[in-house]
C-alpha positions as CSV (number, residue, x, y, z in Angstrom):
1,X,-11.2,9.7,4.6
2,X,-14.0,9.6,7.0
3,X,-13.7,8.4,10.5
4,X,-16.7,6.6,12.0
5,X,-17.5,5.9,15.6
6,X,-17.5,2.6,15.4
7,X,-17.1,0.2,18.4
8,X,-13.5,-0.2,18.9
9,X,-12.7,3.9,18.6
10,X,-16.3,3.6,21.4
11,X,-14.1,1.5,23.5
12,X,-11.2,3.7,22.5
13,X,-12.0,7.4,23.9
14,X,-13.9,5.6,27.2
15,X,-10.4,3.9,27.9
16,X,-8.8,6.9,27.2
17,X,-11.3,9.1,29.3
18,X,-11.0,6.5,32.3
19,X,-7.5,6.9,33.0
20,X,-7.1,10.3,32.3
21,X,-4.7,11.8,34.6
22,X,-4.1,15.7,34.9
23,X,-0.2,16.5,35.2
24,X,0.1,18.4,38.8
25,X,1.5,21.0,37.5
26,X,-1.0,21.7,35.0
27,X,-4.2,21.6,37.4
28,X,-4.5,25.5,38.6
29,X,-4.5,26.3,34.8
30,X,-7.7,23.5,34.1
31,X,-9.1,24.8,37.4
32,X,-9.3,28.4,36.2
33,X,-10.7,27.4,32.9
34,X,-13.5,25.4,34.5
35,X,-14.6,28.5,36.4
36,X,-14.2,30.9,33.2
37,X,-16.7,28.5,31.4
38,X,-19.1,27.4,34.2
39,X,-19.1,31.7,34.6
40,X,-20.3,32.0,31.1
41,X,-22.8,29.1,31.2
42,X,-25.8,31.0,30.5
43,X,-24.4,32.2,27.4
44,X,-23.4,28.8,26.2
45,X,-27.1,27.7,27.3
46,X,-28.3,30.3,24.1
47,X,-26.4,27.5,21.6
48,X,-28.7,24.7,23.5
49,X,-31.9,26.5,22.4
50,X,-31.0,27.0,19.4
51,X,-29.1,24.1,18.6
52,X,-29.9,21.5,21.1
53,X,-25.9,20.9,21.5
54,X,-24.8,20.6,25.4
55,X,-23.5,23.6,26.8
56,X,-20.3,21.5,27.6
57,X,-19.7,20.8,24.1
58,X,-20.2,24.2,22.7
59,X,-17.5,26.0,25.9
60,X,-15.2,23.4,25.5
61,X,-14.9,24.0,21.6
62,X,-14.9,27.7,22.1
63,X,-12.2,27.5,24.7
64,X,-10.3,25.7,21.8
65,X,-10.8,27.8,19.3
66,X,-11.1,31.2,20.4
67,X,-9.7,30.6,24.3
68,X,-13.3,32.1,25.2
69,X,-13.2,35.0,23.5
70,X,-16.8,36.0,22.8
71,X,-15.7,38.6,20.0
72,X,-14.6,35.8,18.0
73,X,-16.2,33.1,15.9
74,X,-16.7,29.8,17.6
75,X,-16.0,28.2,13.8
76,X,-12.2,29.1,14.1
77,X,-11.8,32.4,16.1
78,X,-11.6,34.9,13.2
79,X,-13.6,38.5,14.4
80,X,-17.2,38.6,14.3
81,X,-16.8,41.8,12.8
82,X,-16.7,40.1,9.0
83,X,-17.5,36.5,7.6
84,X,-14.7,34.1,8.7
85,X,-11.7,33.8,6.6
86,X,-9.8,30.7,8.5
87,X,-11.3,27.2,7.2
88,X,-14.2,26.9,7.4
89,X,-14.2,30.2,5.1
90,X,-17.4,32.9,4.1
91,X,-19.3,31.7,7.6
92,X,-22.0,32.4,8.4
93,X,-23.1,32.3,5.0
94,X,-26.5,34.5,5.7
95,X,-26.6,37.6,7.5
96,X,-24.7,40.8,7.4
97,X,-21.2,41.3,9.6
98,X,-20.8,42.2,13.1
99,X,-22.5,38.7,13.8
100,X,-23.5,38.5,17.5
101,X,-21.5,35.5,18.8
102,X,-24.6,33.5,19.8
103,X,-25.2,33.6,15.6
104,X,-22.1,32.8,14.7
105,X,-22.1,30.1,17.3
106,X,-25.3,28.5,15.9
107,X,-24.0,28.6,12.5
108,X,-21.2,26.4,13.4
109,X,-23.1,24.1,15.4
110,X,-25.2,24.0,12.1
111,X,-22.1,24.1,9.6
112,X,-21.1,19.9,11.6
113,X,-24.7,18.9,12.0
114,X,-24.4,18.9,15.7
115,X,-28.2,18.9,17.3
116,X,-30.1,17.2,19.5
117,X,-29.9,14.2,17.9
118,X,-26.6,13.8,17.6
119,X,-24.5,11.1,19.7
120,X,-24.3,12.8,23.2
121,X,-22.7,9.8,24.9
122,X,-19.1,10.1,26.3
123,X,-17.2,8.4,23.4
124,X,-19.6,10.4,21.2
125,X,-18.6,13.7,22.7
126,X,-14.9,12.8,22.8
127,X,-15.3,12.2,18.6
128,X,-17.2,15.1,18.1
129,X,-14.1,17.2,19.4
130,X,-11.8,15.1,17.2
131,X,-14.0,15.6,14.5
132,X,-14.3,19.7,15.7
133,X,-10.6,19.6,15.4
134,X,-9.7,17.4,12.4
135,X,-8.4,13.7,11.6
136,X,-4.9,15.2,10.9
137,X,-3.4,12.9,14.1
138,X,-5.1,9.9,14.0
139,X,-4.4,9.4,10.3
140,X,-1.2,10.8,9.6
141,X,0.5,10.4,12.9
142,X,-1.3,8.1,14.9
143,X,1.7,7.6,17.3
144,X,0.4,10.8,19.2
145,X,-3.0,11.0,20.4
146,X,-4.5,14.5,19.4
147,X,-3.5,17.6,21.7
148,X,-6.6,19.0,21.1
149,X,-7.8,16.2,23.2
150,X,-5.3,15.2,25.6
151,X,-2.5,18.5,26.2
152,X,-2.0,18.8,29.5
153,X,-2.6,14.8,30.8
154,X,-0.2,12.2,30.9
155,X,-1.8,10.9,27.5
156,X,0.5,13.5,25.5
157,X,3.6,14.3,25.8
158,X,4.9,16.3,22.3
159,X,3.9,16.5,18.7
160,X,1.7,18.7,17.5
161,X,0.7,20.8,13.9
162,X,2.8,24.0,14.2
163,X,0.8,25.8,11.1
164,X,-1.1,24.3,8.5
165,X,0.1,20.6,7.0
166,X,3.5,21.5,8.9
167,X,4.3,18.7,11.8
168,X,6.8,18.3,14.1
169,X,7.2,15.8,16.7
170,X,9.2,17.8,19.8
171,X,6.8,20.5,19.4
172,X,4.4,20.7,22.6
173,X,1.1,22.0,22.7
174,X,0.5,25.1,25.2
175,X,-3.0,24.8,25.2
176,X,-5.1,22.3,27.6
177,X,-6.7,19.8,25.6
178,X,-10.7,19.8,25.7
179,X,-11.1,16.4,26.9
180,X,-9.0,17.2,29.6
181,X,-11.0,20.1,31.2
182,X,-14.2,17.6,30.2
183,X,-12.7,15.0,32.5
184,X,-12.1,17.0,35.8
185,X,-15.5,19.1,34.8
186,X,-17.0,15.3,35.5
187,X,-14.7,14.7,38.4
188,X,-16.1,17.8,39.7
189,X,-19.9,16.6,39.3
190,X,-20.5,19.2,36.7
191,X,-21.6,17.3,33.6
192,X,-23.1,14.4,32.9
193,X,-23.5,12.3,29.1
194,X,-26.1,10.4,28.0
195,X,-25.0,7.1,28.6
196,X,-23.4,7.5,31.7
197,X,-26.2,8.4,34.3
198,X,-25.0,8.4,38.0
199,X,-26.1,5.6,39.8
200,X,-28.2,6.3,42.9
201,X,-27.5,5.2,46.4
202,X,-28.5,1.5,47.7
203,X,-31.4,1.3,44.7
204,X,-29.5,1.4,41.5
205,X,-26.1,-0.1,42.7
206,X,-27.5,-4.1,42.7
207,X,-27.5,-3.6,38.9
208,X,-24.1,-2.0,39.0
209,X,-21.5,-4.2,37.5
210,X,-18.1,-3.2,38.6
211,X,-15.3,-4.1,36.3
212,X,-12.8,-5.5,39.2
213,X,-13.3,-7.4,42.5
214,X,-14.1,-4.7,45.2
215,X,-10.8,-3.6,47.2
216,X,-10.5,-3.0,50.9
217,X,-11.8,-0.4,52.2
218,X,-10.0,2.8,53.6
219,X,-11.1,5.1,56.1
220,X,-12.9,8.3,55.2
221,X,-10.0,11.1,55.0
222,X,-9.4,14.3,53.2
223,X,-5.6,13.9,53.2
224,X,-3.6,11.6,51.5
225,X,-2.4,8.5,54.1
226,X,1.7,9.0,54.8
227,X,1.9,5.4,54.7
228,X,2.1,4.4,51.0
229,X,0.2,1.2,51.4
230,X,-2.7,2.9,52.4
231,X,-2.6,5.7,49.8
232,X,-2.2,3.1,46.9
233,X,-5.5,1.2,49.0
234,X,-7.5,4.3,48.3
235,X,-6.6,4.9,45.1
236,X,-7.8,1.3,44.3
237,X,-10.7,1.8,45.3
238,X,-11.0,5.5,43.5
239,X,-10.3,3.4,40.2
240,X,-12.6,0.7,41.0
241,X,-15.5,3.4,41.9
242,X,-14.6,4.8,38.7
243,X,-16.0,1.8,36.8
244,X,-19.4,2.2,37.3
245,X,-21.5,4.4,35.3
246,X,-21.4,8.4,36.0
247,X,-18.9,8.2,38.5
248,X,-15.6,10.1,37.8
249,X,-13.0,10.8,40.4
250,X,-9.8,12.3,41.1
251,X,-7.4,9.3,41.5
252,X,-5.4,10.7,43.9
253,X,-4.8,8.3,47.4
254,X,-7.1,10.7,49.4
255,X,-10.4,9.5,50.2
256,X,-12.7,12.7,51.3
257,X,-16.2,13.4,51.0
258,X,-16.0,12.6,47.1
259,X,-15.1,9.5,47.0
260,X,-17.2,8.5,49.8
261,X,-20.1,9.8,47.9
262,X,-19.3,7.9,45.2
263,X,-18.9,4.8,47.6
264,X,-22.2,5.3,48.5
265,X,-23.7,5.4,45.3
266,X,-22.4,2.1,44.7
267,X,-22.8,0.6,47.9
268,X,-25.7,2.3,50.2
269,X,-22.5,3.2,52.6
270,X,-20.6,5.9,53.3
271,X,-16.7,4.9,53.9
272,X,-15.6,4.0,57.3
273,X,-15.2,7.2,59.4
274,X,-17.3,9.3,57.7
275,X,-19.0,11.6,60.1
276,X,-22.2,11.8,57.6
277,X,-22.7,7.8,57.7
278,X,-23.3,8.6,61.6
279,X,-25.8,10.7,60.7
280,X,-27.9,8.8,58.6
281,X,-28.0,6.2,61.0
282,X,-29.5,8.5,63.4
């Protein structure tokens, strides 16, 4: 059964990606795999001129399937010392074993007809992964969204494939789910999709369409406010800022120098108490 992209699963991973939130305890372990991958970017960067896929794409699916091992095959982590035996099997199918990783990497770029062309947008990176990965979840048991995904955010919880067509629904996933390290890559301003371009300050935000009335307005601070009525005010205003194109941020009640970047972007201003909107004034 094929799975299209259609505009309701569109709707579907942006929704998802929106309100994405990283379990605490679970953020030093996406942290250090950020870092890992934004190490090896220039290696990633080979598949993009070869390929045309986005570096992001190819890290994330190689932190899936071979947790960034680059003595593995990006297809499904068997050594690069012989054709792969996993599914997809005999890959690549030209060529003579070793197989440097960069050709191994372009074969299975190749292999899913992944290029340039293909649908770089947010939802359509989000389906590619799914589509990396397999429909296995969303047809069979669609009460869990895939861990491949979502592991490590409050999106999943348990159930997962313990071996081949074997399921069971208290088993939890270990590994952090690929759309989870793509969401705090773009909280950290690392990636950007096609369809999502950040908006500039002052020019671009009059065409800015925000998705909720505008909340009141904290003060610029790097720490979380002790009074809970304030910290809930920031993080209004973090998920309102997070409605407008190429804007992703942290939801967390503390509104520092991100979030009133991001505030500028939208509005022309930086937040209240902001040393830098001082500056520019000057």
């Amino acid at each position: 059964m094929a799975i299209s992209l259609n505009a309701p699963l569109r709707r579907e991973y942006e929704q998802l990606f929106e309100t994405c939130r990283i379990r605490p305890t679970k953020l030093p372990h996406v942290e250090q795999t950020i870092n890992r991958l934004v190490d090896q970017r220039p290696r990633y960067e080979e598949v993009v001129n070869r390929q045309g896929v986005p570096w992001v794409f190819v890290a994330l699916v190689h932190n899936m399937e071979a947790s960034g091992n680059f003595s593995c095959h990006l297809h499904n982590g068997d050594p690069l010392t012989a054709r792969t035996v996993q599914v997809p099997a005999g890959r690549p199918k030209h060529g003579s074993p070793p197989y440097s990783w960069e050709e191994s990497a372009a074969d299975a770029m190749a292999l899913k007809r992944l290029g340039a062309s293909t649908d770089w947008s947010l939802a359509g990176m989000l389906y590619q992964l799914e589509r990396y990965n397999g429909w296995g979840y969303r047809m069979y048991h669609p009460h869990v969204l895939s861990p491949y995904l979502w592991s490590f955010s409050e999106h999943y919880i348990s159930g997962r494939y313990v071996a081949d067509g074997r399921w069971s629904d208290t088993a939890v996933s270990q590994q952090c789910g690929a759309a989870v390290v793509l969401r705090r890559m773009a909280e950290h301003g690392l990636v950007e999709f096609a369809d999502q371009p950040r908006v500039s300050p002052a020019t671009d935000s009059a065409s800015a369409e925000p998705t909720s009335t505008e909340p009141l307005v904290p003060r610029h601070s790097m720490r979380r406010a002790s009074r809970q009525a304030e910290a809930e005010r920031a993080e209004q205003l973090q998920r309102w800022l997070n409605t407008f194109p190429g804007i992703f941020l942290k939801v967390d009640g503390a509104p520092g120098d991100r979030t009133s970047d991001a505030y500028r972007r939208v509005t022309g201003h930086y937040l209240p108490g902001d040393p830098r909107q001082q500056e520019s004034r000057a």
